[in-house]
C-alpha positions in Angstrom: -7.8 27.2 1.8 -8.4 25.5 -1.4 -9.0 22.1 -3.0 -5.4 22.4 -4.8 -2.5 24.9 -6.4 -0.9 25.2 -9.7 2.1 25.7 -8.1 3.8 25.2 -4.3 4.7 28.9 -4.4 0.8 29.8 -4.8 -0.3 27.7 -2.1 2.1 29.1 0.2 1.4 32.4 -0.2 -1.9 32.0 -0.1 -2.1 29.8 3.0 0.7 32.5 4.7 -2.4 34.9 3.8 -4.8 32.7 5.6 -2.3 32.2 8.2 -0.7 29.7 8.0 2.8 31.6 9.0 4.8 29.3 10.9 8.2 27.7 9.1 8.2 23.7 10.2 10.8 21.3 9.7 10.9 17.6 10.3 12.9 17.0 13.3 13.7 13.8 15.2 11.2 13.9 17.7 8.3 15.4 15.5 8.3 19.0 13.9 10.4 22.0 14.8 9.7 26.0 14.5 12.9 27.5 14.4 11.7 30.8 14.8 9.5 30.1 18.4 12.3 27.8 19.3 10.0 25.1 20.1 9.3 21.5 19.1 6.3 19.5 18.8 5.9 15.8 19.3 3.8 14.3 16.9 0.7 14.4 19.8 0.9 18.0 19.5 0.0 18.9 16.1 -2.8 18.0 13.4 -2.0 17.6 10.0 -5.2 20.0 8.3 -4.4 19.3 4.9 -1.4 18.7 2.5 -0.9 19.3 -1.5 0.7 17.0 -3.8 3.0 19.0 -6.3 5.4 16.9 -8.6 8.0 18.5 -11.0 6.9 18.4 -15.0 10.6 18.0 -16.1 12.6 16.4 -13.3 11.1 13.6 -11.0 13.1 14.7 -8.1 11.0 17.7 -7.7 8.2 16.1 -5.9 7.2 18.3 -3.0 4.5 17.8 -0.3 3.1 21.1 1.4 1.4 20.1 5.2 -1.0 22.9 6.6 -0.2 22.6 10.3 -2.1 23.7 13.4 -0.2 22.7 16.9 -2.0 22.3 20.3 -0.8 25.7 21.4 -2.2 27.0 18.9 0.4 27.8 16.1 -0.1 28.0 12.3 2.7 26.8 9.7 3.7 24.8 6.7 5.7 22.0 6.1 7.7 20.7 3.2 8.7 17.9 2.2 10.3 16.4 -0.9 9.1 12.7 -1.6 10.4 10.3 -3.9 13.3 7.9 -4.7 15.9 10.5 -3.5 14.5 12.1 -0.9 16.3 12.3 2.3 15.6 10.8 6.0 15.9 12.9 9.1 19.7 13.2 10.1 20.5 11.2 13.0 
């Protein structure tokens, strides 16, 4: 795992190499892996590390990337646009 990326793209493959596998999604209740079919409360999972990566042409393309580890064990990544337009969990 490095310091920082060029490019979202080149951290996740390179954290998917390192394995980092898991797809997460924000949920209501914490973080979701569709795939597993399970969610994990916010208790459940530690934040390793997460990379800044913001758009050189259009502001709305701020992105952050979280390195995820849950209790049971499970590797993913998470992300997350950030910024004046970006959405809220649906309700």
């Amino acid at each position: 795992m490095k310091n920082s990326y060029p490019t979202l793209s080149e951290a996740i493959t390179d954290l998917k190499n390192a394995g980092f596998t898991e797809d997460l999604n924000l949920c209501e209740v914490g973080i979701e892996n569709k795939k597993l079919k399970k969610i994990h409360s916010a208790k459940d999972f530690n934040v390793i590390k997460f990379y800044r990566f913001e758009g050189m042409s259009d502001p709305d393309d701020n992105m952050v990337l979280y390195v995820i580890e849950t209790s049971a064990g499970d590797k993913g990544l998470l992300v997350d646009a950030y910024g004046a337009y970006s959405g809220n969990i649906p309700k």
